[in-house]
TIKOLTI-71059 format. One line per field, with one value per residue: x, y, z of N, C-alpha, C, O in turn; residue in one letter; residue number from 1. Coordinates in nm, 2 decimals. Example, Ala and Ser with C-alpha at 12.3 -4.5 7.8 and 13.67 -1.06 7.14 Angstrom:
<nodes>
n_px	(1.32|1.28);
n_py	(-0.57|-0.22);
n_pz	(0.78|0.71);
ca_px	(1.23|1.37);
ca_py	(-0.45|-0.11);
ca_pz	(0.78|0.71);
c_px	(1.32|1.29);
c_py	(-0.33|0.00);
c_pz	(0.78|0.79);
o_px	(1.42|1.34);
o_py	(-0.33|0.11);
o_pz	(0.85|0.80);
residu	(a|s);
num	(1|2);
</nodes>
This chain:
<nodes>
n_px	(-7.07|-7.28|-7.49|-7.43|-7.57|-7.79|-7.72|-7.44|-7.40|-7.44|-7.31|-7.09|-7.11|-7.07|-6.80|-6.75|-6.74|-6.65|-6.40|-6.39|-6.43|-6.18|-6.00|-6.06|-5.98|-5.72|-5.67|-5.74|-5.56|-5.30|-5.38|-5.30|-5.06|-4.97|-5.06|-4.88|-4.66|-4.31|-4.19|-4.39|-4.33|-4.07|-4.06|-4.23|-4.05|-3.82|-3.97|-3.97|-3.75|-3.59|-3.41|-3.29|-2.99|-2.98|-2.96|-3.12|-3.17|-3.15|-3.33|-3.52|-3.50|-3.57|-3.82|-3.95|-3.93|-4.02|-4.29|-4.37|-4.37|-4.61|-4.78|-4.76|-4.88|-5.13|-5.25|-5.28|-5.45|-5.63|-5.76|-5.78|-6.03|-6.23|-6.27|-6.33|-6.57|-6.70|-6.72|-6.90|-7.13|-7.17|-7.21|-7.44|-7.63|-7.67|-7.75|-8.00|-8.08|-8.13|-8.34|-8.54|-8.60|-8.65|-8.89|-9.04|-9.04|-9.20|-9.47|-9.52|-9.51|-9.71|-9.95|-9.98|-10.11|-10.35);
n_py	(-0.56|-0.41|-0.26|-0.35|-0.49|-0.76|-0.89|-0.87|-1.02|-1.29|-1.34|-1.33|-1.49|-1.75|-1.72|-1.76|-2.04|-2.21|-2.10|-2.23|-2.55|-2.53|-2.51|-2.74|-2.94|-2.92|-3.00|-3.26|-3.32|-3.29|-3.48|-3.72|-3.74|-3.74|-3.95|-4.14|-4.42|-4.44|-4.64|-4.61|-4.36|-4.34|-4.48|-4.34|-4.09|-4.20|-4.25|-4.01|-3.95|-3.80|-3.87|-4.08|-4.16|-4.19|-4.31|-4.54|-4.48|-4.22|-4.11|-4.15|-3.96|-3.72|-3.76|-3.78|-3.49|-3.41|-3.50|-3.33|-3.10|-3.11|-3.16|-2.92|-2.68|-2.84|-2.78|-2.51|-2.53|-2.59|-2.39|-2.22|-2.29|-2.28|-2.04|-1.96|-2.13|-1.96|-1.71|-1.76|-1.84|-1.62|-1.43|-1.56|-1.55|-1.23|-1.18|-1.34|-1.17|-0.92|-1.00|-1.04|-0.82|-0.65|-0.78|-0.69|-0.42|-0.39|-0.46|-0.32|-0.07|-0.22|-0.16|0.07|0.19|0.10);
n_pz	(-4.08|-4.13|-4.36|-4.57|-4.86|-4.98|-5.19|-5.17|-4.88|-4.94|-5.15|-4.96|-4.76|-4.96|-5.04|-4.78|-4.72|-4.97|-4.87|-4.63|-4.75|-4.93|-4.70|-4.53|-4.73|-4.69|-4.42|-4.43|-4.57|-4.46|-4.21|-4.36|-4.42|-4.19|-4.09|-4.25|-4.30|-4.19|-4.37|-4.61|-4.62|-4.73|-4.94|-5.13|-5.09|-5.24|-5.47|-5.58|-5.60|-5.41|-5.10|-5.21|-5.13|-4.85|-4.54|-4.33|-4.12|-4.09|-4.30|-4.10|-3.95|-4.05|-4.16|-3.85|-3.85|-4.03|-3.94|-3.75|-3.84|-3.96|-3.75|-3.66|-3.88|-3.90|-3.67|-3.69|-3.95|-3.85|-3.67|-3.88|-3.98|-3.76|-3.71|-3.97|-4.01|-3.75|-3.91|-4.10|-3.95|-3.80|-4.06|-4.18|-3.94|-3.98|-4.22|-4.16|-3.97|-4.15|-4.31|-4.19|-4.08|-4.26|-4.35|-4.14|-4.17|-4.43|-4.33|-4.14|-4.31|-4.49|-4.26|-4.19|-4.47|-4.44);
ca_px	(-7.18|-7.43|-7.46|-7.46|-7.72|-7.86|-7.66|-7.31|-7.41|-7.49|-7.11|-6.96|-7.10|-7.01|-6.68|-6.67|-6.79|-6.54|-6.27|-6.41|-6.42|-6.07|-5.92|-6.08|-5.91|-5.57|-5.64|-5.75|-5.39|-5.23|-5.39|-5.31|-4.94|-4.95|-5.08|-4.82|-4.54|-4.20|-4.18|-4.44|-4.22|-3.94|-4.08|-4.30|-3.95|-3.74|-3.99|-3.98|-3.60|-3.54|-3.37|-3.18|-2.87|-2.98|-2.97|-3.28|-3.16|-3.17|-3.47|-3.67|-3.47|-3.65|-3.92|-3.99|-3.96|-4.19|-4.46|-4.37|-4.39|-4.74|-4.86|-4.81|-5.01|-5.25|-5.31|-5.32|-5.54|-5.80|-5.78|-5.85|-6.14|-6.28|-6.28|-6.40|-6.68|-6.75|-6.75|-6.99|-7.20|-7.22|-7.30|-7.57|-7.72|-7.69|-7.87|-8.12|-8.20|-8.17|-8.44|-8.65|-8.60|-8.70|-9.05|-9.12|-9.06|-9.30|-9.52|-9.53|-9.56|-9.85|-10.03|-9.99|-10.15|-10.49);
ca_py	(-0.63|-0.33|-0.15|-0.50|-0.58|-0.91|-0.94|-0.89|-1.12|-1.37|-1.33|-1.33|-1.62|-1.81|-1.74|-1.82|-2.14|-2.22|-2.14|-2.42|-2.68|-2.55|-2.57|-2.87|-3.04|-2.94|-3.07|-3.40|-3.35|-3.32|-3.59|-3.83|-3.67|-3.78|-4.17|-4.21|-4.49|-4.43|-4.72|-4.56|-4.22|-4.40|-4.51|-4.23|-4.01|-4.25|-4.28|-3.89|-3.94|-3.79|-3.97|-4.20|-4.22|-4.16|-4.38|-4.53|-4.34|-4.04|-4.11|-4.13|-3.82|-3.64|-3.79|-3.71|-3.36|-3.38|-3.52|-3.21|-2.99|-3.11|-3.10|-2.75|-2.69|-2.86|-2.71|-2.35|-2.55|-2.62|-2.25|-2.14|-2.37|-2.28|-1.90|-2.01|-2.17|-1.89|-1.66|-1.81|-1.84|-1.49|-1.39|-1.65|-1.45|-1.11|-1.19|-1.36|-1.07|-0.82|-1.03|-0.99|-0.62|-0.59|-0.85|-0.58|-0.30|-0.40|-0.50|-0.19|0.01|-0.22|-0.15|0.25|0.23|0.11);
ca_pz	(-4.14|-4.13|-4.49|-4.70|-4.92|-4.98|-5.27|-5.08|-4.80|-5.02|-5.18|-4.86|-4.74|-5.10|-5.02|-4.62|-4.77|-5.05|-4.79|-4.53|-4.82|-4.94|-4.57|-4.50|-4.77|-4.65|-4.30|-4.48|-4.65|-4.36|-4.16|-4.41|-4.39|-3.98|-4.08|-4.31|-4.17|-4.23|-4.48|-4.71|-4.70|-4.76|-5.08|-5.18|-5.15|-5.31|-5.60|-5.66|-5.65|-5.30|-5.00|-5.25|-5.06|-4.70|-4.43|-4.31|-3.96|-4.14|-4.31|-4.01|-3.85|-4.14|-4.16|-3.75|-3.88|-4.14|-3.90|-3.65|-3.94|-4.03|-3.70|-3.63|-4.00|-3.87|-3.54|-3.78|-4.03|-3.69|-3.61|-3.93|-4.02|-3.64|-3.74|-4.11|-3.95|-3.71|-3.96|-4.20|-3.90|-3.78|-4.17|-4.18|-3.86|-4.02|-4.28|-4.11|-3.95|-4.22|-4.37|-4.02|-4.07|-4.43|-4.33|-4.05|-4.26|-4.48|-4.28|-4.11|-4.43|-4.53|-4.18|-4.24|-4.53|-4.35);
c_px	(-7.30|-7.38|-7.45|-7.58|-7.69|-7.72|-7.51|-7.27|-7.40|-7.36|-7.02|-7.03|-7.08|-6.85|-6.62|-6.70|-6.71|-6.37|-6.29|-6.36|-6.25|-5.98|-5.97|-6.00|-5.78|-5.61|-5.68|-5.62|-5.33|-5.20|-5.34|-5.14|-4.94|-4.97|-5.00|-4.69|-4.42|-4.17|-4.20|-4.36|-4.13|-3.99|-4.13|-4.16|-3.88|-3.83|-4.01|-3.86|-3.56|-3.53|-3.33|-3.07|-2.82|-3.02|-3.09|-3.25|-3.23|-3.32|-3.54|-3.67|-3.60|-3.81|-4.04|-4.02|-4.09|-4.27|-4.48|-4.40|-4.56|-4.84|-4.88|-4.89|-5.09|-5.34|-5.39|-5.42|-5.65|-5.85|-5.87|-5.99|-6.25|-6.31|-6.36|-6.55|-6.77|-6.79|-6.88|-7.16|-7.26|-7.31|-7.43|-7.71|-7.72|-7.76|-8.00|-8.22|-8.19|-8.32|-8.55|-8.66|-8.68|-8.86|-9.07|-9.18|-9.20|-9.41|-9.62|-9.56|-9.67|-9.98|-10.05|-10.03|-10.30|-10.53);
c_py	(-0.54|-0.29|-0.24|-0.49|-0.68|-0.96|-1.03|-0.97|-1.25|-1.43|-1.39|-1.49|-1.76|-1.84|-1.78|-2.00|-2.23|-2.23|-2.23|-2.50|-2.69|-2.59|-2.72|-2.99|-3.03|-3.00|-3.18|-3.43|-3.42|-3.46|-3.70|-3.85|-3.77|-3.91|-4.23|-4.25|-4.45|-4.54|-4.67|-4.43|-4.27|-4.43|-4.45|-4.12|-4.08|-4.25|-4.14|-3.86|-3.88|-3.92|-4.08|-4.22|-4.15|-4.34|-4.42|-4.40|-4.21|-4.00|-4.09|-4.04|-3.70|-3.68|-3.79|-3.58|-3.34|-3.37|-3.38|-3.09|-3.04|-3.09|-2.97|-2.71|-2.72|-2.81|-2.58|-2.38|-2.53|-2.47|-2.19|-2.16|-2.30|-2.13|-1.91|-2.03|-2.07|-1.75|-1.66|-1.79|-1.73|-1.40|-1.48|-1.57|-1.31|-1.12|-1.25|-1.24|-0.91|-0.87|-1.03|-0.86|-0.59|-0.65|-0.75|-0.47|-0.32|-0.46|-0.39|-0.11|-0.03|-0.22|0.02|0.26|0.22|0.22);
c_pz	(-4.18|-4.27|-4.60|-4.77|-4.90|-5.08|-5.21|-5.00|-4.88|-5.08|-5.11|-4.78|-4.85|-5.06|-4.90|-4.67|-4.87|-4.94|-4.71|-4.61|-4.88|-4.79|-4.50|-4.57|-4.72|-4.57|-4.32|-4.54|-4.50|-4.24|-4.20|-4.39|-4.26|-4.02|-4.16|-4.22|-4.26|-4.34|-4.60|-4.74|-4.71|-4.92|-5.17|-5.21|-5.27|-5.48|-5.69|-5.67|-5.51|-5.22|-5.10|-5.16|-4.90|-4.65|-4.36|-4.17|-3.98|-4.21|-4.18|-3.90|-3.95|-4.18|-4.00|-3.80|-3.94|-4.06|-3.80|-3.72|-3.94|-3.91|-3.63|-3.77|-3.96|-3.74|-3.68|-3.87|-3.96|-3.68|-3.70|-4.00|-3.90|-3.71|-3.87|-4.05|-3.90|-3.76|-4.07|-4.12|-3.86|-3.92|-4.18|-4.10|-3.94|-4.11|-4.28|-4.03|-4.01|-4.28|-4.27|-4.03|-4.17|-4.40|-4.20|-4.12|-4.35|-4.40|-4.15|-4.19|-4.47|-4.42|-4.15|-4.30|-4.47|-4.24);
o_px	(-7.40|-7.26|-7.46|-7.68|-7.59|-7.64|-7.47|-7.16|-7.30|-7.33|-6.93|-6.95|-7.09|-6.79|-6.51|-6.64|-6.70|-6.27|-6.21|-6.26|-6.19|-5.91|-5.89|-5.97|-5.72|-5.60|-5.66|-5.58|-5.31|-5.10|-5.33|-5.09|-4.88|-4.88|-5.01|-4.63|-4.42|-4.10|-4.12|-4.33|-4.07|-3.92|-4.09|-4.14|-3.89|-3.77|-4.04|-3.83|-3.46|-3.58|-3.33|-3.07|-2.72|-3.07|-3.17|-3.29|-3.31|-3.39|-3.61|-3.75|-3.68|-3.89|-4.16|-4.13|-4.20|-4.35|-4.59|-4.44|-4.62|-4.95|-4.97|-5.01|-5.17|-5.46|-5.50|-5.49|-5.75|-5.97|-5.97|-6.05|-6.35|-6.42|-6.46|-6.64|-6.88|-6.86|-6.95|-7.26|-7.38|-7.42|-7.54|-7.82|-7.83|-7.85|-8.08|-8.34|-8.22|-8.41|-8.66|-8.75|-8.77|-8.95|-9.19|-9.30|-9.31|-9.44|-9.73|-9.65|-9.75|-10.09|-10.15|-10.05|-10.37|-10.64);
o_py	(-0.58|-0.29|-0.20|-0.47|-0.72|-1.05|-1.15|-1.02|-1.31|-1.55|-1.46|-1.57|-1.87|-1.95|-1.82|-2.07|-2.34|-2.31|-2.32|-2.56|-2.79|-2.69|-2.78|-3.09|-3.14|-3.12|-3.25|-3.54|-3.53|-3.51|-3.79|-3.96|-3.87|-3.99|-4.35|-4.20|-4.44|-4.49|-4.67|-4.39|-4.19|-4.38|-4.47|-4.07|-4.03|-4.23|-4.13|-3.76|-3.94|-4.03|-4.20|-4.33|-4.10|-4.43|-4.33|-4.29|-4.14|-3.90|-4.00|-4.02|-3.62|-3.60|-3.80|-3.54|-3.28|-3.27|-3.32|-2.99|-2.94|-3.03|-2.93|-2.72|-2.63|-2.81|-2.57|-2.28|-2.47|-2.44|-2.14|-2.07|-2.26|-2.13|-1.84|-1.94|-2.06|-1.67|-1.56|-1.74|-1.71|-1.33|-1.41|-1.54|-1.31|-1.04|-1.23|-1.23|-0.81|-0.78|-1.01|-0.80|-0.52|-0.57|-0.75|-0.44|-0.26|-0.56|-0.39|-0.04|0.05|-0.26|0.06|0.38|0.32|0.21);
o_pz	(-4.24|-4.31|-4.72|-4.71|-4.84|-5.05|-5.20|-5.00|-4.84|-5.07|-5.13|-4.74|-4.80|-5.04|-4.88|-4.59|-4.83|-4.94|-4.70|-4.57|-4.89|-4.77|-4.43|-4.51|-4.70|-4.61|-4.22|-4.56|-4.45|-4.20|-4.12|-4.34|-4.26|-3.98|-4.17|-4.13|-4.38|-4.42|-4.70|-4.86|-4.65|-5.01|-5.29|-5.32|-5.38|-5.58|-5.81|-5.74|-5.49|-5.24|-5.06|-5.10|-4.86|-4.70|-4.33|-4.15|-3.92|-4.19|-4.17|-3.81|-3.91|-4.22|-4.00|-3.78|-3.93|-4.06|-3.78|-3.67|-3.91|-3.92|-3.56|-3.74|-3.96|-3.72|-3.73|-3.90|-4.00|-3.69|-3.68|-4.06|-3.95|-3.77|-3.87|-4.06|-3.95|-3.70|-4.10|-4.17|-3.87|-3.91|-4.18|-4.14|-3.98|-4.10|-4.36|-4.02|-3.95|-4.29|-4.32|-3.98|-4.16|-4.43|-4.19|-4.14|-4.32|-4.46|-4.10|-4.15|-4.49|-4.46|-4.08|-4.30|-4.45|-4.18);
residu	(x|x|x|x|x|x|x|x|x|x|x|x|x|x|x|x|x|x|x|x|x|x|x|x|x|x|x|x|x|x|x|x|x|x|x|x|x|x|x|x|x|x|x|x|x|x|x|x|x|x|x|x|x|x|x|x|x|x|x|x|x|x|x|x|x|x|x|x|x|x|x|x|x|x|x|x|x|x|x|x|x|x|x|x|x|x|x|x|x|x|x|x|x|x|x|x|x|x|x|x|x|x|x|x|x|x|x|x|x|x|x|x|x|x);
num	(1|2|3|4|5|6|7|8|9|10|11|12|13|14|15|16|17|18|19|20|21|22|23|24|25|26|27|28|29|30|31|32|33|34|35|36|37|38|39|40|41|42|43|44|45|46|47|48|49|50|51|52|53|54|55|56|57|58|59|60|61|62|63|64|65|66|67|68|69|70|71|72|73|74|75|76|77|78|79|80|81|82|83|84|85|86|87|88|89|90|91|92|93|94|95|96|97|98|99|100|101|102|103|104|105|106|107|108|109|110|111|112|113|114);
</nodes>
């Protein structure tokens, strides 16, 4: 974090920022993924042409998967949002107190000149 400018900081919290709102949307995917009932995937496959000539059984052997699939994703979505988050946050401080450094600095320079 040391050796940034303003500008850089400024970048890099742009982009820790951008990735929250993009990971955020997955784990809004995903969730929605977990509330769907086996009926609606049943219908939602069939209407993209998958699961035509399965079994509901089977449908809902696969469609257990699915949800086990999604919520490991979404554990890792949690994680990386949590770190996203904590990242943003730590930049947020660092440039809060480069900008405390820089208002001393001057501040100090303009009580040396008196």
């Amino acid at each position: 974090m040391f050796g940034k400018t303003q500008h850089d900081r400024v970048a890099e919290q742009a982009e820790f920022q951008f990735r929250q709102r993009a990971l955020t949307s997955l784990v809004n995917m995903r969730n929605k993924q977990l509330r769907e009932s086996l009926d609606d995937r049943i219908k939602r496959a069939r209407k993209a042409g998958a699961w035509t000539d399965l079994t509901r059984a089977e449908c809902a052997i696969l469609h257990k998967q699915e949800k086990a699939h999604a919520q490991e994703q979404l554990a890792i979505l949690q994680l990386a949002c949590a770190r996203t988050r904590w990242q943003l946050t730590e930049s947020r401080r660092a440039m809060a107190r480069s900008r405390r450094a820089m208002a001393r600095a001057q501040t100090l320079k303009a009580a040396s000149r008196l």
